[in-house]
KOLTIGU-432962 format. One record per atom (N, C-alpha, C): residue number from 1; atom name; x, y, z. Coordinates in steps of 0.001 Angstrom, whole numbers. Atoms other than C-alpha are relative to their C-alpha. Example, Ala and Ser with C-alpha at 12.3 -4.5 7.8 and 13.67 -1.06 7.14 Angstrom:
REC/resi/name/X/Y/Z
REC/1/N/890/-1190/0
REC/1/CA/12300/-4500/7800
REC/1/C/900/1200/0
REC/2/N/-820/-1190/-60
REC/2/CA/13670/-1060/7140
REC/2/C/-770/1090/730
This chain:
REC/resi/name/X/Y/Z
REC/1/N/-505/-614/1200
REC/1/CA/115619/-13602/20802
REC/1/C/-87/1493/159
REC/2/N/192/-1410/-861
REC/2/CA/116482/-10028/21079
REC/2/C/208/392/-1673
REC/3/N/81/-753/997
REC/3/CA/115156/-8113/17963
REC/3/C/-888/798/-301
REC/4/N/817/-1198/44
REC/4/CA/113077/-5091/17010
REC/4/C/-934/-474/-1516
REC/5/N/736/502/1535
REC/5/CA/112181/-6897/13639
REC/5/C/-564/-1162/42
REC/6/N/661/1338/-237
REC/6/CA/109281/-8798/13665
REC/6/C/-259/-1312/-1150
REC/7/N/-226/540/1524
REC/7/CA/109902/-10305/9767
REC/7/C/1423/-1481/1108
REC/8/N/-1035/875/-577
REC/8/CA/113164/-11737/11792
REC/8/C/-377/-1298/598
REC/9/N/543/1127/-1444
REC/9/CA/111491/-13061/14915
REC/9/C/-1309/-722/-689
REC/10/N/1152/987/57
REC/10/CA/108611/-14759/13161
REC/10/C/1083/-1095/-822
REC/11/N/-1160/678/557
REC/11/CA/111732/-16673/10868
REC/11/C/166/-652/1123
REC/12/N/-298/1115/-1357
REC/12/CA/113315/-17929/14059
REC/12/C/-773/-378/674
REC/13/N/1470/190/-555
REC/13/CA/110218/-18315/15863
REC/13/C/-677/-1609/-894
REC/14/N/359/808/1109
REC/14/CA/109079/-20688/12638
REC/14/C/1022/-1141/413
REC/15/N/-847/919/-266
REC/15/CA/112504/-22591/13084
REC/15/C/234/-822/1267
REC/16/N/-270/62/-1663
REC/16/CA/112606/-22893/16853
REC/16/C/-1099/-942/362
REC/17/N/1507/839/-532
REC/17/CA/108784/-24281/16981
REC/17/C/25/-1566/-901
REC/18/N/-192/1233/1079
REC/18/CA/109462/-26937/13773
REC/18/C/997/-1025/638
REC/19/N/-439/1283/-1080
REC/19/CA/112038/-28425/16484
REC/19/C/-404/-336/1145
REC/20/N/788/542/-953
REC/20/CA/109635/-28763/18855
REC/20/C/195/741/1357
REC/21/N/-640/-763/-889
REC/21/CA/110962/-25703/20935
REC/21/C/-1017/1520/42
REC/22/N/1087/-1052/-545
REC/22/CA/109241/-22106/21915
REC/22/C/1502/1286/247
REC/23/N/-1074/-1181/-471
REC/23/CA/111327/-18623/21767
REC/23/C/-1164/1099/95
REC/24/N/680/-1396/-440
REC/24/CA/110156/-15345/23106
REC/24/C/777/1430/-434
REC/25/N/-653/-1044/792
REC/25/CA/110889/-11855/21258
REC/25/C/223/812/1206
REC/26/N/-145/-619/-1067
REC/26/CA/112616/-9472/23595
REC/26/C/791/1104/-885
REC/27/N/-787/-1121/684
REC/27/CA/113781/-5799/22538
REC/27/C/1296/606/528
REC/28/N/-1438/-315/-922
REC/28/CA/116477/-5550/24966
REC/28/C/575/-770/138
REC/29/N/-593/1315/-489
REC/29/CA/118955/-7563/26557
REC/29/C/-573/-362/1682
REC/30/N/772/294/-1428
REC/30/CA/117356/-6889/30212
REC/30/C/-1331/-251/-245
REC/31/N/801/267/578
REC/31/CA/114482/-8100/28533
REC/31/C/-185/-1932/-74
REC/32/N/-421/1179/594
REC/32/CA/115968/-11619/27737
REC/32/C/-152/-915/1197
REC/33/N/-7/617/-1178
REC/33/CA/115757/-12965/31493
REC/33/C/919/-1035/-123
REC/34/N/-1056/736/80
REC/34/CA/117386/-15975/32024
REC/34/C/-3/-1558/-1016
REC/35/N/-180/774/1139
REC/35/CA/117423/-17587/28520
REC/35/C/1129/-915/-74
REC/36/N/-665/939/90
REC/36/CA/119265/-20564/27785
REC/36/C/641/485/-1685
REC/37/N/-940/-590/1392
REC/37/CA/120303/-19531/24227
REC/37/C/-797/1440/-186
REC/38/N/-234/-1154/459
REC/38/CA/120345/-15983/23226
REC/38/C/223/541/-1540
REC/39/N/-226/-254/1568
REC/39/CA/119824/-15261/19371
REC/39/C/-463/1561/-267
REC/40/N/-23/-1639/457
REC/40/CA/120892/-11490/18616
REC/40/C/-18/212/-1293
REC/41/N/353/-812/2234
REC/41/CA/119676/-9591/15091
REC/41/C/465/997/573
REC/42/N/-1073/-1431/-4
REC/42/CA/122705/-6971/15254
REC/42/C/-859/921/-1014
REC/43/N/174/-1014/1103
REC/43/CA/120809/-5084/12389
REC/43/C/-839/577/1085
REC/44/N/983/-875/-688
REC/44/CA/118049/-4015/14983
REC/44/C/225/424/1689
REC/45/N/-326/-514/-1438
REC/45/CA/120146/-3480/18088
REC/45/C/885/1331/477
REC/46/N/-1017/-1609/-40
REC/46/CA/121555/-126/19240
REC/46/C/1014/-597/667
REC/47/N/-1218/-132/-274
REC/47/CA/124781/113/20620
REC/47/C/1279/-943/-424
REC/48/N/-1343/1066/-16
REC/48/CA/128159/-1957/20205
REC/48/C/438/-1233/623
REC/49/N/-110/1889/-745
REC/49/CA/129132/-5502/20930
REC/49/C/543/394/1466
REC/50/N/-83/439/-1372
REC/50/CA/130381/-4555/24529
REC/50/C/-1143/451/510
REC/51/N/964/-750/-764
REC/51/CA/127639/-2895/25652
REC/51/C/-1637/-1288/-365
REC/52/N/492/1209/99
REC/52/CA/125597/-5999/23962
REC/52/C/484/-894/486
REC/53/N/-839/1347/-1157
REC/53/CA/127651/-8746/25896
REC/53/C/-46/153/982
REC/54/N/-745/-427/-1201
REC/54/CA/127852/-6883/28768
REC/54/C/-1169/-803/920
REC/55/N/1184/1107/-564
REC/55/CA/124536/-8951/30008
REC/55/C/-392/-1080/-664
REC/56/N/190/1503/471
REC/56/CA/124754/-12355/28192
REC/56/C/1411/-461/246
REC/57/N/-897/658/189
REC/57/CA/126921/-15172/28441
REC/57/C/384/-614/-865
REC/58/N/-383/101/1081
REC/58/CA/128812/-15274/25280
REC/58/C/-63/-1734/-468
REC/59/N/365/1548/389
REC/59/CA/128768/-18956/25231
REC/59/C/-1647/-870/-313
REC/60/N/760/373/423
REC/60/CA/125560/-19050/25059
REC/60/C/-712/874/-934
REC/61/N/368/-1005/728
REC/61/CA/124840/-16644/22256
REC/61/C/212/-422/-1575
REC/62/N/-555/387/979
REC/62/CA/123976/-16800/18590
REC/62/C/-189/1458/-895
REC/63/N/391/-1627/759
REC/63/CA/124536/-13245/16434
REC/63/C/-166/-269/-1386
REC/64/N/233/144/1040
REC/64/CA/123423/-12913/13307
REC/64/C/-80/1661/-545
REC/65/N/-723/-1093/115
REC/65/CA/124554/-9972/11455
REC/65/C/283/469/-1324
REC/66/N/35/-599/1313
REC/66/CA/124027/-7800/8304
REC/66/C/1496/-605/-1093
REC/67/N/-1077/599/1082
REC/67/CA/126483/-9917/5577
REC/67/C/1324/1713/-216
REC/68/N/-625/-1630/762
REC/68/CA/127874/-5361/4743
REC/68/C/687/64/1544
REC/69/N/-196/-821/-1284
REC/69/CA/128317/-4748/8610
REC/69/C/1444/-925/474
REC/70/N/-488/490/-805
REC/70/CA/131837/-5842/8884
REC/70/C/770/7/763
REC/71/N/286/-503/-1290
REC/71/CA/132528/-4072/11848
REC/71/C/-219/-979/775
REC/72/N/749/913/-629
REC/72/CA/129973/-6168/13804
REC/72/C/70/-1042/257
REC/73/N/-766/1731/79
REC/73/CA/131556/-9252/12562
REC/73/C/1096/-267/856
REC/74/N/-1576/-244/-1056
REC/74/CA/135095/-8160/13986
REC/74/C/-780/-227/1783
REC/75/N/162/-81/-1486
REC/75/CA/133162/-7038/17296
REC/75/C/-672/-901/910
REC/76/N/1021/1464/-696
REC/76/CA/130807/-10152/17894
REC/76/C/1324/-528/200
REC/77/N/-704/1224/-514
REC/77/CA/133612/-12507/17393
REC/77/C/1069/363/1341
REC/78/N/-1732/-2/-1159
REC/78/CA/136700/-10684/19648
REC/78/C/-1167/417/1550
REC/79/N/320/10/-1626
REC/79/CA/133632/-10173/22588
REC/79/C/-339/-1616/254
REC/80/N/357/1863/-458
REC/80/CA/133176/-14455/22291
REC/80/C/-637/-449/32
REC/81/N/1363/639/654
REC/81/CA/129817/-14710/20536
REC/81/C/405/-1271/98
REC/82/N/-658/1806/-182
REC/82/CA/130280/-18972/20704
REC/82/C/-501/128/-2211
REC/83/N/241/292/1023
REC/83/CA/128237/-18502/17219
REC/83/C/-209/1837/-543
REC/84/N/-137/-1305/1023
REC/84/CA/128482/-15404/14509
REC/84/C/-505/21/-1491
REC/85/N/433/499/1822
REC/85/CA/126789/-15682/11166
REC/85/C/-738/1227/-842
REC/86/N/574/-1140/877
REC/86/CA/125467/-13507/8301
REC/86/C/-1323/-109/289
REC/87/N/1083/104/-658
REC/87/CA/122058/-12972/9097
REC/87/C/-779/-821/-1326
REC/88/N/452/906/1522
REC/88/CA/121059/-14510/5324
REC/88/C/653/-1607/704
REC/89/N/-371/880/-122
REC/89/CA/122470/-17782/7012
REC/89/C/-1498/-707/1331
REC/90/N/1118/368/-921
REC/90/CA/119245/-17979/9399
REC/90/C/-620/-1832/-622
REC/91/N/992/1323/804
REC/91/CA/117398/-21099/7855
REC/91/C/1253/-935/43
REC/92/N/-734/722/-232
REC/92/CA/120714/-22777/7658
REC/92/C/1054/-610/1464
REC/93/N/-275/376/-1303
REC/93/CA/122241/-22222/10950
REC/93/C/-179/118/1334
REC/94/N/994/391/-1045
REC/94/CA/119976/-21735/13432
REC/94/C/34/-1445/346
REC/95/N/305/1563/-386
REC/95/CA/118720/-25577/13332
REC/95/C/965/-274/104
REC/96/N/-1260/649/-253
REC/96/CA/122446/-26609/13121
REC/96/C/645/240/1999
REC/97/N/-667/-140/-1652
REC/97/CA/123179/-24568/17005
REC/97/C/-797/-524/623
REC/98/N/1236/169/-875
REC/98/CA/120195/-25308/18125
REC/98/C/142/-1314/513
REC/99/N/-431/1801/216
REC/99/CA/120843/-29180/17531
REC/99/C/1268/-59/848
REC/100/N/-1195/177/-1007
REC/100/CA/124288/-28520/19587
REC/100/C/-650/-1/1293
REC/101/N/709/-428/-1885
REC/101/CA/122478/-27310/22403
REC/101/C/-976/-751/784
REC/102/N/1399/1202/-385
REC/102/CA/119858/-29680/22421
REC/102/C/-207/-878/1336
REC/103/N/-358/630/-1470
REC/103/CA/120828/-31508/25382
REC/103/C/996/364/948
REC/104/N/-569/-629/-1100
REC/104/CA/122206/-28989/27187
REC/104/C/-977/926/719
REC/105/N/453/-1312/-123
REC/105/CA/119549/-26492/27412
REC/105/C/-1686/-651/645
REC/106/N/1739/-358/-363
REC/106/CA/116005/-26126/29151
REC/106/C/-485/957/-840
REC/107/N/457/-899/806
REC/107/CA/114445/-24604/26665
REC/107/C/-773/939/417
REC/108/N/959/-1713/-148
REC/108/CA/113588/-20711/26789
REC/108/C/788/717/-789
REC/109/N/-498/-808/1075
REC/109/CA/114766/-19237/23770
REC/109/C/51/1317/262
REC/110/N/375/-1224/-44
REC/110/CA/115072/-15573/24473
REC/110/C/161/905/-1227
C-alpha cells in the first residue's frame, strides 16, 4: 500500500488482515517491491498518474482517490488503474478486489 497516511493504512491494513491477508505500508512506489496488488491513496502521493504508473502494473492496481480531486479520477483511469474509487469507498471496495484477486495472487499487499 503506498501511502503517507497512517489513519489510511491502518483502515486497509484492518481490512486486508480480517481476510486473512498481511499488507505492508510503503511511501513510494520503489518502495512497493514486487507486490501482487498495489493499493494507491492519491491524496498522499506527489506527482501525477504517469509518473505514478510509471513503476506498477496497472492491472494490478487499486487507487483510491479524494471524491473533489477530479483530475485524478480522469488520470488514474486513462493510465489503466484495473480499479479507481473514491477513497470514502474503502470499507466497501477493497474486500470486493481483493476477493477478485484471491486466487490469483501470493499475497504481499504493498
Amino acid at each position: 500500500m503506498v501511502t503517507g497516511d497512517l489513519i489510511f493504512f491502518s483502515a486497509v491494513e484492518g481490512i486486508v488482515g480480517a481476510m486473512g491477508h498481511s499488507a505492508r505500508q510503503a511511501t513510494g512506489l520503489t518502495a512497493t517491491g514486487a507486490a501482487d496488488l498495489v493499493v494507491l491513496d492519491f491524496a498522499s502521493m506527489p506527482g501525477d498518474a504517469a509518473e505514478i504508473m510509471a513503476g506498477i502494473d496497472p492491472l494490478r492496481a487499486a487507487a483510491f482517490i479524494p471524491h473533489v480531486d477530479v483530475t485524478a479520477f480522469a488520470a488514474a483511469r486513462a493510465s489503466g488503474i484495473a480499479h479507481v474509487h473514491r477513497r470514502g469507498a474503502l470499507a466497501v471496495e477493497l474486500p470486493r478486489i481483493l476477493s477478485l484477486y484471491a486466487g490469483q495472487l501470493d499475497w504481499g499487499i504493498a
